[in-house]
C-alpha angles and dihedrals in degrees: 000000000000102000086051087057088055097053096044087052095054096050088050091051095048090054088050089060093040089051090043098048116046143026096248119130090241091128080074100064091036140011112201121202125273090254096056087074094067094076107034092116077076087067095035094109089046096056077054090064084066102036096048093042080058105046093036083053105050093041090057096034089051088049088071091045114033132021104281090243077068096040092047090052087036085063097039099058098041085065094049078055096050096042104043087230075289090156086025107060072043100067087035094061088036099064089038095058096045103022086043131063097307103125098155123035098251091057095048087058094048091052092048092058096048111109088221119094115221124208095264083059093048085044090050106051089042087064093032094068093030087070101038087053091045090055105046093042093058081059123080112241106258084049096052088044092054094040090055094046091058101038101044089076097025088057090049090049096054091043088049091075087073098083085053097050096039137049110222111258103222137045124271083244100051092044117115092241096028096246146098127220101232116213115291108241128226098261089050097048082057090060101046083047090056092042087054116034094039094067085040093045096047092047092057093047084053090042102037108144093021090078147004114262099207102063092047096053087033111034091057091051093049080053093059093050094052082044093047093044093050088052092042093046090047104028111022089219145031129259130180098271090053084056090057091041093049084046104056098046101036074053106044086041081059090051089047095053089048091051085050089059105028106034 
């Protein structure tokens, strides 16, 4: 029986993050509980799977067809779709609340969950996709292909941690989606290792003597703990907006090491 509740309570889980994390109508084939969603960053990496399948697809796919400038803005885009801007509206609000006018923690929350987007957000996500455009398009397009397909959940493994080294730093009823991430177990931690590093591992062993291994599994988690001690030092805590935000650069660092190697 319990063993049965466990189950029941992963696959759960694993809709929730489905749900969460993309704009698929998989709400229409399950409905998990409330409380599911309350652990899909246990699942994060795994919605990567999907995102960066997508995004790794039509950017190859685009190459054949269009000029890859084309095919570069084509992928981008088709993640924004199937995420809603999810990360994006995250690093937007993130560099509001702390670039803007939050000079005390409790006014930075309250930037971040206002709906309206400040100049630090526009001038953010201006760089932002500069960069990441900048990156893809030094690689050639099987290799920017390959390299999203094994980032993408690396990077939301690494920028999981967050939720186990930080409290949140709102209640759960004054959250943006009314809910807060619990502590991931261990048994759990094992499966978002295995979600992350298994897409990273097996595109080192393909790519072994093009780049250094170390700095791509390294350099993006030295990002996160500059990133973690800058949040720590100015908000005492994590919110969602700080886990896009976390994504998308611990991500784009990763892109901008492989351009170093590859391109």
């Amino acid at each position: 029986m319990e063993i049965s509740l466990n189950t029941s309570k992963f696959y759960d889980r694993l809709w929730a993050a489905l749900i969460f994390f993309t704009r698929l109508p998989f709400w229409r084939i399950y409905q998990p509980p409330k409380e599911a969603y309350q652990g899909v960053v246990e699942f994060w990496p795994l919605a990567g799977w999907l995102t960066a399948g997508v995004m790794a697809g039509v950017l190859y796919g685009a190459s054949m067809v269009f000029n890859y400038e084309i095919a570069i803005v084509l992928a981008i885009v088709s993640r924004l779709l199937l995420t809603g801007a999810l990360h994006e509206d995250g690093l937007a609000d993130f560099f509001d609340g702390f670039g803007g006018g939050g000079r005390d923690r409790q006014r930075i929350l309250d930037i971040m969950k206002d709906s309206h987007i400040g100049t630090y957000g526009v001038l953010a996500l201006i760089v932002y996709f500069a960069l990441l455009f900048f990156a893809l398009h030094s690689l050639a397009p099987a290799d920017a292909a390959l390299a999203i397909l094994a980032v993408d959940p690396y990077a939301k493994m690494v920028s999981a941690q967050v939720i186990q080294i930080m409290p949140y730093a709102r209640t759960e009823e004054t959250a943006k989606n009314k809910t807060v991430y619990r502590k991931i177990s261990v048994a759990a931690g094992i499966g978002l290792a295995v979600q992350g590093l298994l897409p990273i591992g097996l595109y080192l062993w393909w790519m072994q003597g093009r780049l250094d291994w170390s700095s791509l599994i390294f350099l993006p988690c030295l990002t996160m703990y500059f990133l973690y001690l800058f949040i720590w030092h100015r908000l005492r805590g994590y919110t969602g907006d700080c886990c896009g935000a976390l994504f998308l650069l611990i991500e784009l660092s990763a892109y901008l090491i492989v351009s170093y190697y590859l391109a």
